[in-house]
N, C-alpha and C positions, 0 to 999 in steps of 0.2 A: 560757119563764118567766123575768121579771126580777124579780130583789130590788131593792129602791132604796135605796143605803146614802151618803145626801151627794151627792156628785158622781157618785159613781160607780153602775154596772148592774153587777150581779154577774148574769151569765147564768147559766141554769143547765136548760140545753134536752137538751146531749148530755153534759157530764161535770160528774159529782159532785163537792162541796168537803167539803176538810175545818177541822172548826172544831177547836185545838189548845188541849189545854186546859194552862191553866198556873195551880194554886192557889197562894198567896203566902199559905197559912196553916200553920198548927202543927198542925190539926189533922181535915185533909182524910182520908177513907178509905182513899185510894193511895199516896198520897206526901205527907201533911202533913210540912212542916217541911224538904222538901228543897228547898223555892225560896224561903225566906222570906227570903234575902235579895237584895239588886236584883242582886248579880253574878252567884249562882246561878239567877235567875227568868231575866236576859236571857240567858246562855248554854244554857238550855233554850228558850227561845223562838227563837233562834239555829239552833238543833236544827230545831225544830219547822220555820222558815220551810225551810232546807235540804233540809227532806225533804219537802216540798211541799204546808205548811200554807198556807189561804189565807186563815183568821183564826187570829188569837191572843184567846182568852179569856181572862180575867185574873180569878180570884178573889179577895175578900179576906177571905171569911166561908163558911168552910166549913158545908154545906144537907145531910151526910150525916141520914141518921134518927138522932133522937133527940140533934141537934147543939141547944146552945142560942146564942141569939143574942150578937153582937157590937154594941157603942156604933160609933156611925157614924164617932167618932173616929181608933177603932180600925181601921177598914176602909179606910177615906182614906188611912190611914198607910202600911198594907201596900199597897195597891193603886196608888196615885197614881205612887210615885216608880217602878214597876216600869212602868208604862203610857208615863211621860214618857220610859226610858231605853231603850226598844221605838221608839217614835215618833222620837227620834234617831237611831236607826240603821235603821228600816225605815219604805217610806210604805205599808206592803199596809195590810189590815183587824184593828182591832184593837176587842173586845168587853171590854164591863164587865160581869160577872155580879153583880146587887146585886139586893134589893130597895126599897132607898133612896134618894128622890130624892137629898137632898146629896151621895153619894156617884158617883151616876152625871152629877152635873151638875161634877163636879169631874174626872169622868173622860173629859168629854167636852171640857171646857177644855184637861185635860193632853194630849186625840188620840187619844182614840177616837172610833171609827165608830156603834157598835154599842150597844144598852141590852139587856142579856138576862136576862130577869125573871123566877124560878121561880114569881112568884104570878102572874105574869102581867098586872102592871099595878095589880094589887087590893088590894097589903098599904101602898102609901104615896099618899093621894088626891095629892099631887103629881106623882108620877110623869107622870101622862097630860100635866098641862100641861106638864111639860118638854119631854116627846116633841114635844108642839105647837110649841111655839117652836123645836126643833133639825130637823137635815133628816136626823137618825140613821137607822139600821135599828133593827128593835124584832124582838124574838125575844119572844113572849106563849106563856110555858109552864103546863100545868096542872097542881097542887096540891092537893091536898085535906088540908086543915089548914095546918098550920105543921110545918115541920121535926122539931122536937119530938116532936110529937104523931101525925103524921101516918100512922105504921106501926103506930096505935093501932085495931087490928080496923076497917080502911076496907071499906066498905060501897057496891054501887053495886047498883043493879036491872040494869042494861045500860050497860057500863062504857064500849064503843063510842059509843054513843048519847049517854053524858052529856057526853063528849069535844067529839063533836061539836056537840051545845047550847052548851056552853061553850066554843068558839073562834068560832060563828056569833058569840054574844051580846058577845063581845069585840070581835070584829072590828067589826058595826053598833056598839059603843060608840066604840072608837076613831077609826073613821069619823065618825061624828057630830059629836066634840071636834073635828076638822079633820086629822085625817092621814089622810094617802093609802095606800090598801088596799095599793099594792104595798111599801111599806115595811116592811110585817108578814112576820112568817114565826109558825111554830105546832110546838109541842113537847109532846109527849102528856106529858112526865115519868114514864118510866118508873122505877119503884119509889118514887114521890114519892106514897106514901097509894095505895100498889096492893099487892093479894097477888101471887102466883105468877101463878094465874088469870088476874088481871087483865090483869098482864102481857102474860103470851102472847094473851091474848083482843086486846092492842091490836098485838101486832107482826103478827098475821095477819088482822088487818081494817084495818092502818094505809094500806092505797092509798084509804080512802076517809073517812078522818077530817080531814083538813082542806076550809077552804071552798076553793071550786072556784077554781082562779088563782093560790092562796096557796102559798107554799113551804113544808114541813116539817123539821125539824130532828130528828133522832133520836138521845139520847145514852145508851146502852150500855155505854160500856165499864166493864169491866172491873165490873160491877155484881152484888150479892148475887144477883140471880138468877138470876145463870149456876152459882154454886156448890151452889144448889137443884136442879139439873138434871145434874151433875158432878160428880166429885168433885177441887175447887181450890179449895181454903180462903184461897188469898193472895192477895191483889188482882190482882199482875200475871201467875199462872198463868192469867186469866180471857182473856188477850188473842186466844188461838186462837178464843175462845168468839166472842168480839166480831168476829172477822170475817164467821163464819158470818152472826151476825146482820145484820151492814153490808151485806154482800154477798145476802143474801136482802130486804132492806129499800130496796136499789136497785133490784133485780128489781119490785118493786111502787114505781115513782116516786120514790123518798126522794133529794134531792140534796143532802140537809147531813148532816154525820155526825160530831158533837161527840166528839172518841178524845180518848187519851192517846199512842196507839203509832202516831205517822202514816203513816209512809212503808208499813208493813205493812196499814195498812186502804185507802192510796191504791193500792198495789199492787192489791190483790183488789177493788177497786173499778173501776179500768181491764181487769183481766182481766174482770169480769163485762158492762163496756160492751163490751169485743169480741166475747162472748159474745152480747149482747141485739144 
C-alpha cells in the first residue's frame, strides 16, 4: 500500500509510521501550552524526528471535547511560524491539523505535506478544492458533531457500519472533485462523538472499516478512554495504555499511529512486526 503525499510514496506494506503529534496551543488535553512557543514546538519536534517520527502533526486549535473554536487568525499565528521553523531544519513529512481552508492553505505555502481534517473535509466547503489544486495527502477523519458538542449523548445504530458509510461516501466524493483515491488515508476518530462502547466496537472491527486500498490512521493516545477502563487519571499515565492499543491495532493492518510518545510506540510496533 502507498499513501501519495506530493512527490513523495510513503510505503506502507511492511512497517508501520508514526504521526507525532505536536499541539502549539494553550489549551490541548496533554500538553496545552508546553509548545506554544516556536522554540519550544521545534525542539519537540526535534524530539519527535530523532526518535523516529516520520510526520510531524502541527496543531493550532485544540478539537479535545467540549473545546470551543478558535478565529482562523488565531490558528495561523500559532501554527504557521512553527511549520516554517520545522521545514528549515527538516525535509521529512509534515501535517497540518485544521478544519479551515485558509489555515491549511497557509500551511501548505509555509511546507507542509499533509491536510488532516477531524471533519473530514465537511466543516469548510473549501477545503475539497484546495485539496484539488495541491498534490497534499488528506488524512478524512470522522466526527460526529463539532468539538463542542460532540460527547453530547452520540448515538449510532451500528457504529462500524456508519464508519464505513461514511469514508466510502467521502472517499466517491473526493474522487469525484478530482483527487486521486491514493492520496486519502481514513481515521475512525476515536472519542470524537463516541461512547466507551463505541470505541472498543471500532478498535475491534477496525481491520475492516476503511475502503479497500486506503490507509488508516489511528489516534489513541493517551485518550479518555483508556482512564474508563484503568485507573490513570493523567494524560501521560495513559501511555502504557496506548501501546497495548497500537500494538493490537497493527496486528489487524493499521500502518499509521498518530502518539505523543514515539520512540515507545515505534518500539512495540517493530516488536510486533517481528512478531507477525
Amino acid at each position: 500500500m502507498i499513501w501519495k503525499i506530493n512527490n513523495h510514496d510513503l510505503h506502507l506494506t511492511r512497517k508501520a509510521r508514526i504521526m507525532g503529534i505536536l499541539n502549539v496551543t494553550p489549551d490541548s488535553f496533554s500538553d496545552g501550552g508546553n509548545f506554544a512557543r516556536v522554540e519550544s514546538a521545534l525542539a519537540q519536534a526535534g524530539r519527535m524526528i530523532a526518535e523516529g517520527a516520520t510526520i510531524i502533526d502541527v496543531g493550532g486549535e485544540s478539537t479535545r471535547p467540549g473545546s470551543q473554536p478558535v478565529d482562523q487568525e488565531v490558528e495561523i499565528r500559532r501554527a504557521i511560524p512553527v511549520i516554517k521553523a520545522i521545514r528549515a531544519e527538516w525535509s521529512g513529512l509534515i501535517s497540518i491539523d485544521t478544519m479551515k481552508a485558509p489555515v491549511a492553505e497557509a500551511a501548505l505555502a509555509a511546507g507542509a505535506d499533509i491536510i488532516n481534517d477531524v471533519s473530514g473535509l465537511t466543516h469548510d466547503p473549501e477545503m475539497i478544492n484546495l485539496c484539488v489544486e495541491s498534490h497534499c495527502g488528506i488524512v478524512v477523519m470522522h466526527m460526529l458533531g463539532t468539538p463542542a458538542n460532540m460527547q453530547n449523548a452520540p448515538l449510532y445504530s451500528d457504529v462500524t457500519a456508519h464508519l464505513r458509510g461514511f469514508f466510502q461516501e467521502r472517499l466517491d466524493c473526493l474522487v469525484a472533485a478530482g483527487i486521486q483515491k491514493e492520496r486519502i488515508c481514513f481515521d475512525p476518530g476515536i472519542g470524537f462523538g463516541k461512547t466507551l462502547d463505541h470505541n472498543l466496537a471500532i478498535l475491534k472491527n477496525i481491520a475492516h472499516l476503511s475502503p479497500i486500498g486506503s490507509p488508516l490512521l489511528l489516534g489513541v493516545s493517551r485518550k479518555s478512554l483508556i482512564s474508563k477502563i484503568i485507573d490513570c487519571e493523567s494524560p501521560t499515565e495513559r501511555d502504557a495504555a496506548t501501546l497495548a492499543m497500537t500494538t493490537l491495532a497493527r496486528r489487524s493492518g493499521v500502518m499509521l499511529h498518530r502518539v505523543h510518545a514515539v520512540k515507545e510506540n515505534l518500539h512495540a510496533l517493530r516488536i510486533t512486526e517481528a512478531l507477525i
